[in-house]
TIRO-2110 file (N, C-alpha, C; in Angstrom, 1 decimal):
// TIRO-2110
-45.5, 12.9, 26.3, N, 1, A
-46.6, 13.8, 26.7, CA, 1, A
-46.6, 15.0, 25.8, C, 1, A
-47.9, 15.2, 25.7, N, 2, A
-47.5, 16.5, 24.1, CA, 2, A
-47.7, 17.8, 24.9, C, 2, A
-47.6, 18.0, 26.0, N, 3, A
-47.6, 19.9, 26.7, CA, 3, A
-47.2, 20.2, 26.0, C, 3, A
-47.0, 21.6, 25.4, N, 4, A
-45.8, 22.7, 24.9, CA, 4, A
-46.0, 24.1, 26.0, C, 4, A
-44.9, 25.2, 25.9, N, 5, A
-44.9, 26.1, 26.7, CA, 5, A
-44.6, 26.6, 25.9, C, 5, A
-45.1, 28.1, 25.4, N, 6, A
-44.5, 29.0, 24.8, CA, 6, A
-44.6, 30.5, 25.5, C, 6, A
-43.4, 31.3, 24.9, N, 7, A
-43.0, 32.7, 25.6, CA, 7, A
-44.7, 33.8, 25.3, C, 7, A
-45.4, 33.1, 24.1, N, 8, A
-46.3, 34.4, 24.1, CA, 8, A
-47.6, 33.8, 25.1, C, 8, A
-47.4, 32.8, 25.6, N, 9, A
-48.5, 31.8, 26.5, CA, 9, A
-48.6, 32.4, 27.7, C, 9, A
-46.9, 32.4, 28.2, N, 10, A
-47.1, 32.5, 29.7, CA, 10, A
-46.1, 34.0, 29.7, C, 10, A
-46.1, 34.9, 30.7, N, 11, A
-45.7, 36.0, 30.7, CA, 11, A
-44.7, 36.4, 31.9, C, 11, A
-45.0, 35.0, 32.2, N, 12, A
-43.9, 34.9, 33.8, CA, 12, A
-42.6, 35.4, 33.7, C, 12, A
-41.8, 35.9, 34.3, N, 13, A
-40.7, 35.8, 34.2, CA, 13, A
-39.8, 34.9, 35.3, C, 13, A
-38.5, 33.9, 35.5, N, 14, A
-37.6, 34.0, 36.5, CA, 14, A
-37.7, 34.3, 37.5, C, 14, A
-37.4, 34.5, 38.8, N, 15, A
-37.4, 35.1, 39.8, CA, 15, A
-35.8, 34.9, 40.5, C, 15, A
-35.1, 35.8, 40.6, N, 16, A
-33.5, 36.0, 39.8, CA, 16, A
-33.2, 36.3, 42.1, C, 16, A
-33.3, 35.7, 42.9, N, 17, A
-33.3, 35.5, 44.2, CA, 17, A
-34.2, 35.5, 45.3, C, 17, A
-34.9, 36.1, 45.9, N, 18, A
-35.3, 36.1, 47.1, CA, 18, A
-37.0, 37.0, 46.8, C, 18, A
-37.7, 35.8, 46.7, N, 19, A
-39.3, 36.3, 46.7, CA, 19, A
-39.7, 37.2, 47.5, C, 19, A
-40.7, 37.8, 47.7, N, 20, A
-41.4, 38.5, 48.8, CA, 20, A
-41.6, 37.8, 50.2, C, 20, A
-41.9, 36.4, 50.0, N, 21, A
-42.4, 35.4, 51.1, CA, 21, A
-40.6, 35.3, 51.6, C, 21, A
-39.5, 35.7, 51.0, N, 22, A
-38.2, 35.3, 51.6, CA, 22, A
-37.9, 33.6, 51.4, C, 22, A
-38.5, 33.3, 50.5, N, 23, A
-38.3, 31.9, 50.2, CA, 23, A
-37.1, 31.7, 48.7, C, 23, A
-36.0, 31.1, 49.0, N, 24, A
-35.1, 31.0, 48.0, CA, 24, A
-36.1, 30.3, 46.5, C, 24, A
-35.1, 30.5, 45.0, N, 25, A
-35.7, 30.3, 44.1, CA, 25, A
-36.2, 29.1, 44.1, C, 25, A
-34.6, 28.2, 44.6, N, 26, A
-35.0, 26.8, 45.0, CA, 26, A
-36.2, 26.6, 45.7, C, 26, A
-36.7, 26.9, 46.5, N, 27, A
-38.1, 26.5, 47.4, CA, 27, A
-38.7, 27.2, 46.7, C, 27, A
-38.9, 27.8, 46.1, N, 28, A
-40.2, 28.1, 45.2, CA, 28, A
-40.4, 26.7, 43.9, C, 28, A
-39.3, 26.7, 43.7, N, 29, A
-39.2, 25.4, 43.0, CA, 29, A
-39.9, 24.0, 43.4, C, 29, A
-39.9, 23.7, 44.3, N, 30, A
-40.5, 22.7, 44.8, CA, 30, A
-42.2, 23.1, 45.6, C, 30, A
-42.0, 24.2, 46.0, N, 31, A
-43.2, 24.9, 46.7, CA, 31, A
-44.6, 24.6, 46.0, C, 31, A
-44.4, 24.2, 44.7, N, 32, A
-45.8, 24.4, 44.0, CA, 32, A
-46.3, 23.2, 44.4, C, 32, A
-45.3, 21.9, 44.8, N, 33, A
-46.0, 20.3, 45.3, CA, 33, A
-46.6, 20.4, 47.1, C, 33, A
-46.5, 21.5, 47.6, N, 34, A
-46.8, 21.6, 49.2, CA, 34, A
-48.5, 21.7, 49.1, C, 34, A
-49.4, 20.9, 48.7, N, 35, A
-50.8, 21.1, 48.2, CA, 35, A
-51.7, 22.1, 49.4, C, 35, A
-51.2, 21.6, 50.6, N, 36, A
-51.6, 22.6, 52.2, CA, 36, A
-51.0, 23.4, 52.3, C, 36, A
-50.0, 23.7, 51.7, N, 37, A
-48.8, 24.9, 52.0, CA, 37, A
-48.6, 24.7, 53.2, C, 37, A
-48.5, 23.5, 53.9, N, 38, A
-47.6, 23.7, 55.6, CA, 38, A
-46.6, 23.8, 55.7, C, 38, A
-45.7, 23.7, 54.5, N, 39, A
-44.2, 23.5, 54.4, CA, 39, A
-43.5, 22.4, 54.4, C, 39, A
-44.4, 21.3, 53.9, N, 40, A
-43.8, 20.0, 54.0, CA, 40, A
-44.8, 19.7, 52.7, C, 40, A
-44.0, 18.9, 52.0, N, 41, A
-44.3, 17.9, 50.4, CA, 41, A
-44.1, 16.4, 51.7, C, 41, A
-45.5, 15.8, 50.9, N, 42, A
-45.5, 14.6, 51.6, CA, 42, A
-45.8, 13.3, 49.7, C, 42, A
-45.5, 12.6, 49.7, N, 43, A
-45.6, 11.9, 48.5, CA, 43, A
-46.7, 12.0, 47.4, C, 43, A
-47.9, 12.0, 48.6, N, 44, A
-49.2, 12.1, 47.9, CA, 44, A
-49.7, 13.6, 47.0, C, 44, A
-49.1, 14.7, 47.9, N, 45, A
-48.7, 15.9, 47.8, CA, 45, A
-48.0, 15.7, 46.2, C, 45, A
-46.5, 15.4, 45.6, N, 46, A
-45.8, 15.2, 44.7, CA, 46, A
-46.7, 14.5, 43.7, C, 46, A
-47.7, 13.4, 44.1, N, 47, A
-48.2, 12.8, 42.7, CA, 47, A
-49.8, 14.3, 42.6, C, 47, A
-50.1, 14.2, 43.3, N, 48, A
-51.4, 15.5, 42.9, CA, 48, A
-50.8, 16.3, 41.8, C, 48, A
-49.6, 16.8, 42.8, N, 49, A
-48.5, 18.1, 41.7, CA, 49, A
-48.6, 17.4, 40.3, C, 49, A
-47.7, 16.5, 40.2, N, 50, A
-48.0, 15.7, 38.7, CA, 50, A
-48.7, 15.7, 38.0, C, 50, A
-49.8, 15.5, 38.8, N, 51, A
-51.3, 14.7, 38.3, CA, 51, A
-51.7, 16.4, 37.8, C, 51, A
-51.8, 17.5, 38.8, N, 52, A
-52.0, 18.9, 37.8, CA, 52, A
-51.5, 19.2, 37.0, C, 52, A
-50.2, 18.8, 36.8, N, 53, A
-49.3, 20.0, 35.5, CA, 53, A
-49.4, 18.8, 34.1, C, 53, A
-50.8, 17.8, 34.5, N, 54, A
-50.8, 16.9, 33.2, CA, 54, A
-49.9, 15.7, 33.3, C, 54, A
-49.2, 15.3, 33.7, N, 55, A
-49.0, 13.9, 34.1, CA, 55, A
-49.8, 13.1, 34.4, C, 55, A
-49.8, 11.3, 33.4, N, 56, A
-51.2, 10.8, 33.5, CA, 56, A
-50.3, 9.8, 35.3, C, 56, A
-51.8, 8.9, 35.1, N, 57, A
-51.3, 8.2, 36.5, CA, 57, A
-49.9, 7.3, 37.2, C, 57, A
-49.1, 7.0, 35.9, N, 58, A
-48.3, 5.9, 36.3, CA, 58, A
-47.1, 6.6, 36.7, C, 58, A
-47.0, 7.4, 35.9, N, 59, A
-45.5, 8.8, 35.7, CA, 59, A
-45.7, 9.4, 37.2, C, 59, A
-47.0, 10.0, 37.4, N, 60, A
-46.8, 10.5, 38.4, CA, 60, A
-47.1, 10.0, 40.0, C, 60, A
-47.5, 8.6, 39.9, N, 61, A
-47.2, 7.8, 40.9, CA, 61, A
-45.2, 7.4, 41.3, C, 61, A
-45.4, 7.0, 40.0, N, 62, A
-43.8, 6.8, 40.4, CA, 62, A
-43.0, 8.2, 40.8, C, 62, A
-43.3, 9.1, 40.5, N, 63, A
-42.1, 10.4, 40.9, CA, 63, A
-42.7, 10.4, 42.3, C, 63, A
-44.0, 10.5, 42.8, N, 64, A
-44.4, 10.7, 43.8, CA, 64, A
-43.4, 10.0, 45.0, C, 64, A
-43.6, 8.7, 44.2, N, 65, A
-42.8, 7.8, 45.6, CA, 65, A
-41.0, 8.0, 45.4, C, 65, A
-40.4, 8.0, 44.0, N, 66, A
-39.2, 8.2, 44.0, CA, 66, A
-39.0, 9.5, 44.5, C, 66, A
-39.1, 10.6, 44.2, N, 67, A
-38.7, 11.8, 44.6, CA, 67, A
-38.6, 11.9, 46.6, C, 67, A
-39.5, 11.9, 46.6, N, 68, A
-39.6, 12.1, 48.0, CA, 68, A
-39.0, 10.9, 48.9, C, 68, A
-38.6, 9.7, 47.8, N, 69, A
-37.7, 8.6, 48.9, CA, 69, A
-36.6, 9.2, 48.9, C, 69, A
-36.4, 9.7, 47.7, N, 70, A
-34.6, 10.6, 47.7, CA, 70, A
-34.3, 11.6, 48.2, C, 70, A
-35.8, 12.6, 48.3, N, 71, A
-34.8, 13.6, 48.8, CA, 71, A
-35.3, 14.0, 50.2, C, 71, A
-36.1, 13.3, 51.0, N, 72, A
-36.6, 13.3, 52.1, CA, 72, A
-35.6, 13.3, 53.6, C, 72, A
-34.9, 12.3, 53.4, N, 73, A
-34.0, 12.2, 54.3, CA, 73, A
-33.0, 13.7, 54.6, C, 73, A
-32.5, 13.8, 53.2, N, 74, A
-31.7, 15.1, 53.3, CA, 74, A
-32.2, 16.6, 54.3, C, 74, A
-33.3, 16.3, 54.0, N, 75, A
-34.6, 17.7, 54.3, CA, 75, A
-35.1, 17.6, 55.8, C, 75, A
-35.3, 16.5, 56.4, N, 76, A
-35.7, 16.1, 57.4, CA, 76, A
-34.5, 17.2, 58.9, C, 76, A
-35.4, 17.4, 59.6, N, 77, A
-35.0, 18.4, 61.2, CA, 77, A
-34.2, 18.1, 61.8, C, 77, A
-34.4, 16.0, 61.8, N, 78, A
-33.5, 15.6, 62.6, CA, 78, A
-32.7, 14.5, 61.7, C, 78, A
-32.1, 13.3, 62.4, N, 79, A
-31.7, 12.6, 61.9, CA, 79, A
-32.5, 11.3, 62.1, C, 79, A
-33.6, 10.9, 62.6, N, 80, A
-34.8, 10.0, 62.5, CA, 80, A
-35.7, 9.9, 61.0, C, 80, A
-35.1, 9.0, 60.7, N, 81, A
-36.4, 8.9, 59.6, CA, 81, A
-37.8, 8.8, 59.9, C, 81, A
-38.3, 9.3, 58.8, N, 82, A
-39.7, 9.5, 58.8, CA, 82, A
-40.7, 8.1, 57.3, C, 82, A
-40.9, 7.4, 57.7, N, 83, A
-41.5, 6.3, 57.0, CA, 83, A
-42.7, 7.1, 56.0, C, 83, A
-42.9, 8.3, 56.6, N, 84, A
-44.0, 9.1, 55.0, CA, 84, A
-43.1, 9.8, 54.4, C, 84, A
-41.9, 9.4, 54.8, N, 85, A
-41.0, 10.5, 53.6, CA, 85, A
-41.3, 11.6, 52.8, C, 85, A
-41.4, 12.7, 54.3, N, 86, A
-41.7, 14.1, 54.2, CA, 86, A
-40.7, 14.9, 53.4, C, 86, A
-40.6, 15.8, 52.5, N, 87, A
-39.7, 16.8, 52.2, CA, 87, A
-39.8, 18.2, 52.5, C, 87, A
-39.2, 18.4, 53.8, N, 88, A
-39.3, 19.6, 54.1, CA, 88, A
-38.6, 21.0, 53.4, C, 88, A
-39.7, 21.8, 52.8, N, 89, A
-38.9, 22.7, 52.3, CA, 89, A
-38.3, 23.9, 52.3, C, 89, A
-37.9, 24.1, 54.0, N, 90, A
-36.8, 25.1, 54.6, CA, 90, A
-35.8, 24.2, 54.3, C, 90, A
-35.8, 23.3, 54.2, N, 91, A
-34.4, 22.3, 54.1, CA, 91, A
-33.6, 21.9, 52.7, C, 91, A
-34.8, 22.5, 51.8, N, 92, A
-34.6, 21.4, 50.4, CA, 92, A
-33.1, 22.0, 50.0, C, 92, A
-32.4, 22.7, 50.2, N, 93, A
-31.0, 23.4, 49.3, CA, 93, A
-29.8, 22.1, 50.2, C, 93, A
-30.2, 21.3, 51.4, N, 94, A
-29.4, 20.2, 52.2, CA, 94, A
-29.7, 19.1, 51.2, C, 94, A
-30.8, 19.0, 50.1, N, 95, A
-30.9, 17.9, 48.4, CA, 95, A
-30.5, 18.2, 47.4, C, 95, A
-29.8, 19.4, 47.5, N, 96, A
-29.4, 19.7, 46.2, CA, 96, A
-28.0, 18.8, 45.7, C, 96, A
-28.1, 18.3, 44.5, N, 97, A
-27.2, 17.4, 44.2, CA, 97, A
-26.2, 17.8, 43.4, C, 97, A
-25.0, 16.8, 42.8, N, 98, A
-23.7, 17.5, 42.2, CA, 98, A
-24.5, 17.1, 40.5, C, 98, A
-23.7, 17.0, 39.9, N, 99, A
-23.8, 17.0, 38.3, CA, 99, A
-24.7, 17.7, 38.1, C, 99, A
-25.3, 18.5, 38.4, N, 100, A
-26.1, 19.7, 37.7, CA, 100, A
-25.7, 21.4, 37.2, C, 100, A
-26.3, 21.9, 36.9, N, 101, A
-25.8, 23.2, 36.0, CA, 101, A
-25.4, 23.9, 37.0, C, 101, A
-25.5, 24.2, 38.4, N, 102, A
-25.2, 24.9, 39.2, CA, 102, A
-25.5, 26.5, 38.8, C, 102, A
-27.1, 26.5, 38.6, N, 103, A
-27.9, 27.6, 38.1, CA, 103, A
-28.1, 28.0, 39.7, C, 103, A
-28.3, 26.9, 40.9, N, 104, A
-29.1, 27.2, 41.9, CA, 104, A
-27.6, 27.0, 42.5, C, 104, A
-27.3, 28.0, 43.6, N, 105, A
-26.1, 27.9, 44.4, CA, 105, A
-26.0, 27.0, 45.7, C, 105, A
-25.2, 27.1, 46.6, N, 106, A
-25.6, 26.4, 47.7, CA, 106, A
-26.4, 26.4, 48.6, C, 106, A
-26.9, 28.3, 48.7, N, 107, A
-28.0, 28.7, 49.6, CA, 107, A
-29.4, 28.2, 49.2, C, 107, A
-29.7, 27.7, 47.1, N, 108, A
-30.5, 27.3, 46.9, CA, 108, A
-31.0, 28.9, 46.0, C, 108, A
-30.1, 30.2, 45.8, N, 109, A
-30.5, 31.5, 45.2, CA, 109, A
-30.3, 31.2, 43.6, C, 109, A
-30.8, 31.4, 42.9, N, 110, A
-30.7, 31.8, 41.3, CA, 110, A
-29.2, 32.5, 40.8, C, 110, A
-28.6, 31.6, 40.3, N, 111, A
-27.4, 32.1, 39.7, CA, 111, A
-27.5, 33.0, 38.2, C, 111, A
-27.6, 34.1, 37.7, N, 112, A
-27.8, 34.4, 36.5, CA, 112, A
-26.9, 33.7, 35.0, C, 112, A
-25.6, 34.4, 35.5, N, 113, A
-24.8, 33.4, 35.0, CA, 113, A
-24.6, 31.8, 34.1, C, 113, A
-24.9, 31.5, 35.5, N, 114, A
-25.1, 29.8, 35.2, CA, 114, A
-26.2, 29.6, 34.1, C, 114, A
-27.3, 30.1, 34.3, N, 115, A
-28.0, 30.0, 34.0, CA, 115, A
-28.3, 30.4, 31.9, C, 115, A
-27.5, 31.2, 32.1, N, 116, A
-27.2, 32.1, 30.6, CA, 116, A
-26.4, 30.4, 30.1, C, 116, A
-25.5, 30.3, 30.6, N, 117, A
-24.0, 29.5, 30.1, CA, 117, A
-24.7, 28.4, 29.6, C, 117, A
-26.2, 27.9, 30.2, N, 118, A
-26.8, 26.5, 29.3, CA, 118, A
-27.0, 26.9, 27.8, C, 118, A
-26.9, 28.1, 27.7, N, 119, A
-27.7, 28.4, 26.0, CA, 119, A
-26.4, 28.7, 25.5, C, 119, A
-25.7, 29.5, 26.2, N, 120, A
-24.4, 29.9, 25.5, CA, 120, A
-23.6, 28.7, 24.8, C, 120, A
-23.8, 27.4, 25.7, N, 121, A
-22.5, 26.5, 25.4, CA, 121, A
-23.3, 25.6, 24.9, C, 121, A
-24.6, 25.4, 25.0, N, 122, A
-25.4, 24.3, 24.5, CA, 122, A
-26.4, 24.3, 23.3, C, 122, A
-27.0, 25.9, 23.2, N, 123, A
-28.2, 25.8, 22.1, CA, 123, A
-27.3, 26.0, 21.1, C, 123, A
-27.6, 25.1, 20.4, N, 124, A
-26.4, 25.3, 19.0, CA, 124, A
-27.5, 25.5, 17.9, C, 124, A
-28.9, 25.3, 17.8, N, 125, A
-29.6, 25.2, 17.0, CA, 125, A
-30.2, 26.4, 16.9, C, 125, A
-30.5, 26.8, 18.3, N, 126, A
-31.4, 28.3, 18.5, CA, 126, A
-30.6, 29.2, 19.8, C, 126, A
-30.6, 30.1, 19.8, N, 127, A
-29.9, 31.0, 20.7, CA, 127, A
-30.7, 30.7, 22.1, C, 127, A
-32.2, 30.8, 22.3, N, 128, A
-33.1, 30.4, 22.8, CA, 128, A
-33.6, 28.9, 23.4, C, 128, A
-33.2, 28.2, 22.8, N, 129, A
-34.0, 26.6, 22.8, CA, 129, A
-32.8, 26.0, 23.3, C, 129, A
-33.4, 24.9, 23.5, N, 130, A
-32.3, 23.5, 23.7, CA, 130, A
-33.2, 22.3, 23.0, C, 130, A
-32.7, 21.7, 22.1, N, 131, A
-33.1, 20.5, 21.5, CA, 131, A
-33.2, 18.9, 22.4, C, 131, A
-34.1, 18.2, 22.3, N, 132, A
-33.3, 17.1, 23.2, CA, 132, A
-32.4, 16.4, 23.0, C, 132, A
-31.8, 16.5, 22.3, N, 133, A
-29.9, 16.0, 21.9, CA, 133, A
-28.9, 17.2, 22.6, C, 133, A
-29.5, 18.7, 22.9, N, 134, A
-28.8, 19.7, 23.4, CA, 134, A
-28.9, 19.2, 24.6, C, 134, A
-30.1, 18.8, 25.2, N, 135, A
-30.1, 18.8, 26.7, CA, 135, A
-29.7, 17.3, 27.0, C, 135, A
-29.4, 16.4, 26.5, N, 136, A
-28.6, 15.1, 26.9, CA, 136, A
-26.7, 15.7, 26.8, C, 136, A
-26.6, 16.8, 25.8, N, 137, A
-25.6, 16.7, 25.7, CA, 137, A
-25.0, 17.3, 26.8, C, 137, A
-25.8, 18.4, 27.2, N, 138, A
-25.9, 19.3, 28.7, CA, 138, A
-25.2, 18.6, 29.7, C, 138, A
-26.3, 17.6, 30.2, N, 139, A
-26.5, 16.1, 31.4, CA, 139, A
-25.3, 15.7, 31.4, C, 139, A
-24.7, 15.2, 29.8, N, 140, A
-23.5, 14.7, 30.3, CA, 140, A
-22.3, 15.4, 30.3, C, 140, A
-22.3, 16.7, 30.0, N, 141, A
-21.2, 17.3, 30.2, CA, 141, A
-21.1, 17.7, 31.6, C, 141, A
-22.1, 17.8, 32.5, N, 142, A
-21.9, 18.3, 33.8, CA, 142, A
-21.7, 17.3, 34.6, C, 142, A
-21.5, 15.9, 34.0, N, 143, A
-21.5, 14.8, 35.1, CA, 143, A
-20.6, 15.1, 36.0, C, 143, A
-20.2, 14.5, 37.1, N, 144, A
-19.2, 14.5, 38.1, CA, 144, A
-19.0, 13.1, 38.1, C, 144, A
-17.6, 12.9, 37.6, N, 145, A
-17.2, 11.4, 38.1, CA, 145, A
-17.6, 10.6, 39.4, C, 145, A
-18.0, 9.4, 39.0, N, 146, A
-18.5, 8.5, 40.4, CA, 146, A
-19.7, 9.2, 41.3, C, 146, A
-20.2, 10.4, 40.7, N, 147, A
-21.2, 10.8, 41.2, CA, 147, A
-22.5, 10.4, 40.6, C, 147, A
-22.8, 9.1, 40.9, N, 148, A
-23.4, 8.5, 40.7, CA, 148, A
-25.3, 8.5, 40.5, C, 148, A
-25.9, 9.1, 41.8, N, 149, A
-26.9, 9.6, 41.8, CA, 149, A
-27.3, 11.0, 41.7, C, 149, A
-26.0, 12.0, 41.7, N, 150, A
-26.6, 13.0, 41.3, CA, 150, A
-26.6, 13.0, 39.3, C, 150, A
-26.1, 12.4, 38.9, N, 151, A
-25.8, 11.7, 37.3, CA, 151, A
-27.2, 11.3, 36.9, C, 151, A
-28.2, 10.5, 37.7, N, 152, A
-29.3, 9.9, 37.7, CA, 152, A
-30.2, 11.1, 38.1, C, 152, A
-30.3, 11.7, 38.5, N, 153, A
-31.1, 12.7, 39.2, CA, 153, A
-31.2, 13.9, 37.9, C, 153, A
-29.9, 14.2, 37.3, N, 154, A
-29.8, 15.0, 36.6, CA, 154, A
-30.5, 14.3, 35.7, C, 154, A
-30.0, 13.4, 35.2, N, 155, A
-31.2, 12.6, 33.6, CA, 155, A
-32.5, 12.5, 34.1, C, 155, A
-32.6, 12.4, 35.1, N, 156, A
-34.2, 12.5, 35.5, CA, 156, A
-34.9, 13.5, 35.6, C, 156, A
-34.3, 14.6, 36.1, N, 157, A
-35.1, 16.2, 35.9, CA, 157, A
-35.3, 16.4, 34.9, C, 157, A
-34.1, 16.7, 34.0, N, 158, A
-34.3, 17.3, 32.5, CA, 158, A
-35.0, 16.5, 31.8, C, 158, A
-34.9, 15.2, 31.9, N, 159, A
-35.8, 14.3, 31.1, CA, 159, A
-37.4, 14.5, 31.4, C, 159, A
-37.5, 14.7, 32.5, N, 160, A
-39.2, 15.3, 33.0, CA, 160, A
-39.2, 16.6, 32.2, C, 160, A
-38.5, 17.8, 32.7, N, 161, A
-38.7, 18.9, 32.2, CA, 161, A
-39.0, 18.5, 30.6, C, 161, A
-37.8, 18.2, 29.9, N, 162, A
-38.1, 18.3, 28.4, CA, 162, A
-40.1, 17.5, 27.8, C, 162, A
-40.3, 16.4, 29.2, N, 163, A
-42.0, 15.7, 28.3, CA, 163, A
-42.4, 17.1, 28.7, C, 163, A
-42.5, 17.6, 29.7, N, 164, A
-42.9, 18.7, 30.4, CA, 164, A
-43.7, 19.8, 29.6, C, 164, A
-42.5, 20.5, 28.7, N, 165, A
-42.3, 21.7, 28.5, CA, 165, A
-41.9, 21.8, 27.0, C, 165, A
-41.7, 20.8, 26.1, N, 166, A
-41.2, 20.7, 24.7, CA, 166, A
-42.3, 21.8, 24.3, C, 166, A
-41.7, 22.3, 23.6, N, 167, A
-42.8, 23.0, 22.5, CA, 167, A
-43.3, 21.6, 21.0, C, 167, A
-44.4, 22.5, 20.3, N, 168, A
-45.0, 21.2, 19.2, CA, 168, A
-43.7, 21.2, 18.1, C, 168, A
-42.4, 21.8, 18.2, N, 169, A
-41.4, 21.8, 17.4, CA, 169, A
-40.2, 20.6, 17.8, C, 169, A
-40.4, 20.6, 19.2, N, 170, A
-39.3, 19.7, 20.2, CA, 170, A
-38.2, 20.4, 20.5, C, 170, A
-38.5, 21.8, 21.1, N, 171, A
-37.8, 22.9, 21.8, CA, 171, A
-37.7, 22.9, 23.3, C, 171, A
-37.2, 22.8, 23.8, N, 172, A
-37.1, 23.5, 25.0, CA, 172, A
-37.0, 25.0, 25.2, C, 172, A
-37.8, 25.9, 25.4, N, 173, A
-37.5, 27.3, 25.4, CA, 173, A
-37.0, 27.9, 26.5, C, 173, A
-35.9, 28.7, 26.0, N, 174, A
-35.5, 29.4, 27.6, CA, 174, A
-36.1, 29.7, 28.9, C, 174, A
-37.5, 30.4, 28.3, N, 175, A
-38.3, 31.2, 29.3, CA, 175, A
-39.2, 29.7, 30.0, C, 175, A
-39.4, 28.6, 29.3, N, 176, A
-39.6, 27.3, 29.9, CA, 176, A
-39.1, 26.8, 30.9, C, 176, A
-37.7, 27.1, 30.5, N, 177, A
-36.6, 26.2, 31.8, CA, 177, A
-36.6, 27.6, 33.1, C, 177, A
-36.5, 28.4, 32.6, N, 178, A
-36.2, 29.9, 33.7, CA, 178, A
-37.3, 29.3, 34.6, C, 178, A
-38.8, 28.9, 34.1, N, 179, A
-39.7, 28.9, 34.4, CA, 179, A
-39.9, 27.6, 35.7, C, 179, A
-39.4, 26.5, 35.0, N, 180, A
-38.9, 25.7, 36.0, CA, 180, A
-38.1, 25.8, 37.3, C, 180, A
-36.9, 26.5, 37.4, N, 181, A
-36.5, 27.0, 38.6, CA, 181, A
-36.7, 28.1, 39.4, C, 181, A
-38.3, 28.4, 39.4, N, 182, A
-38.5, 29.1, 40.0, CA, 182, A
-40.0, 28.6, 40.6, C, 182, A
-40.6, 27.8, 39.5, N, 183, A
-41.1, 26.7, 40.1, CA, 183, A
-42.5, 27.7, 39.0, C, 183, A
-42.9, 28.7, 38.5, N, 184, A
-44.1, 29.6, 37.9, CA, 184, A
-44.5, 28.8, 36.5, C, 184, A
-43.3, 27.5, 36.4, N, 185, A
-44.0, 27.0, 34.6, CA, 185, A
-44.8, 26.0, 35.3, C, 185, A
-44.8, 25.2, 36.5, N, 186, A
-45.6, 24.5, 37.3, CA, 186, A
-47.2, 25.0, 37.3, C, 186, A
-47.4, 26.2, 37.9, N, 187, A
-48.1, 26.8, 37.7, CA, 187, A
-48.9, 27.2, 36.5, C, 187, A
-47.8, 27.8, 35.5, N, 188, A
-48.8, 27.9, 34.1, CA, 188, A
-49.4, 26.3, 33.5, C, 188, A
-48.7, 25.7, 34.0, N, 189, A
-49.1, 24.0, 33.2, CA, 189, A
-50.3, 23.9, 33.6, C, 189, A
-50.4, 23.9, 35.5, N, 190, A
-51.6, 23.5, 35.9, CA, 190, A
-53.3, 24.1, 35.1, C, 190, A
-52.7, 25.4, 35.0, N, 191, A
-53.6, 26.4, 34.6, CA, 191, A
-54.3, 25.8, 33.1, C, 191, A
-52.9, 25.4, 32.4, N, 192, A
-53.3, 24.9, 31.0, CA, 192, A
-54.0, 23.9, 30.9, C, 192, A
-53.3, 22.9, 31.6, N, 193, A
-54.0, 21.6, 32.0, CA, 193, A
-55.5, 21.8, 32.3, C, 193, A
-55.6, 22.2, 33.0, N, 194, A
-57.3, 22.8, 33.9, CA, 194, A
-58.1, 23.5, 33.2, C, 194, A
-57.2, 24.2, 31.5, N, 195, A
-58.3, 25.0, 30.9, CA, 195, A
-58.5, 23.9, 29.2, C, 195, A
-57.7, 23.0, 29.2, N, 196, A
-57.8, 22.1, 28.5, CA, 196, A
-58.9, 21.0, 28.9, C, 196, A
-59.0, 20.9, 30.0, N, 197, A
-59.8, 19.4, 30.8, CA, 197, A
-61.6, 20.3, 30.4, C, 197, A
-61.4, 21.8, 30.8, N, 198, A
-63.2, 21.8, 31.1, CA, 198, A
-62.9, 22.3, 29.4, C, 198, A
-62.5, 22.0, 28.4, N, 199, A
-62.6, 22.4, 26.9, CA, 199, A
-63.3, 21.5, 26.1, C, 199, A
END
C-alpha cells in the first residue's frame, strides 16, 4: 500500500497517559474502530476502520475477522462467548500480549521510556525512522520464547503499521508510530484517505 505519513502533514502529537475522556492510551488505540462509539468493536466495525484509513477489501476483511477472533475473548465481561466476537474496550489492556515493546504498560498507560528505547536501540539509519529491516529486527528481538502468539501478533502489527505509515522513502517515522499508540495516525489516514478519494 503506498500511504506515507509525514511530521509536516499531521501535527498530532502522542498522548503520553490519560485523555480527557479518562480513557488509557491503549483504548484510544483501538477506539478509532468503535464506528457507534458504544464501547464495543464488533468485526464489521474493525473492517470499515480498515476500509477508512485506506485498506483495499481483502486486507481489511481479513483483520476484521482475525483481530476481533483473537482478542475478543480476552475483553469480554464474562466468561461466555459471544459468536460476534465483540471487543470490548474497557477491557482491551486484559489482550494485551507478550513479545511486544512494552511502550503500553499493564494498565494499558503510555510508557515514555519504552517508547524512546525503539529508536535508541533500533534506528540505526535515522535517529528518527525505523527502516523495515529495523522494524523486523525490533519484532525479533523482543520475542519471548514459546510465546508463540504474541510472536505472531507482534509481526502482524508492525507489519500493518509499516504498509500503513511508510513514508515514499520506506521510513517509518517516529511521530507515525507515537501516532499509532494513541490511535490519532488512524485518524489522520482516514482524513487523507477521504481527501484523496473526492481529489
Amino acid at each position: 500500500m503506498g500511504s506515507s505519513h509525514s511530521l509536516n502533514e499531521n501535527p498530532r502529537q502522542g498522548n503520553e497517559g490519560i485523555d480527557v475522556n479518562n480513557m488509557t492510551v491503549l483504548q484510544k488505540h483501538v477506539a478509532f474502530f468503535d464506528q457507534n462509539k458504544d464501547g464495543i468493536i464488533y468485526p464489521w466495525e474493525t473492517y470499515k476502520g480498515f476500509r477508512a484509513v485506506g485498506f483495499g477489501f481483502p486486507k481489511s476483511f481479513a483483520f476484521g475477522v482475525l483481530i476481533n477472533l483473537v482478542l475478543s475473548y480476552s475483553t469480554l465481561p464474562g466468561r461466555i462467548p459471544s459468536l460476534l466476537f465483540p471487543i470490548y474496550i474497557q477491557n482491551i489492556k486484559k489482550a494485551k500480549h507478550g513479545s511486544d515493546t512494552g511502550v503500553y504498560d499493564s494498565e494499558g498507560r503510555f510508557v515514555p521510556d519504552k517508547f524512546e528505547a525503539i529508536f535508541s536501540k533500533y534506528a540505526l539509519t535515522h535517529p528518527d525512522m525505523l527502516t523495515k529491516a529495523e522494524v523486523d529486527s525490533m519484532v525479533k528481538a523482543n520475542r519471548i520464547p514459546r510465546n508463540f502468539i504474541g510472536q505472531i501478533l507482534a509481526i502482524g502489527e508492525w507489519g500493518l503499521l509499516y504498509d500503513l505509515a511508510k513514508d515514499e522513502n520506506g521510513f517509518l517515522e517516529k511521530e507515525a508510530i507515537r501516532g499509532v499508540y494513541d490511535g490519532s495516525l488512524f485518524e489522520f489516514m482516514e482524513k487523507k484517505n477521504a481527501s484523496r478519494k473526492q481529489s
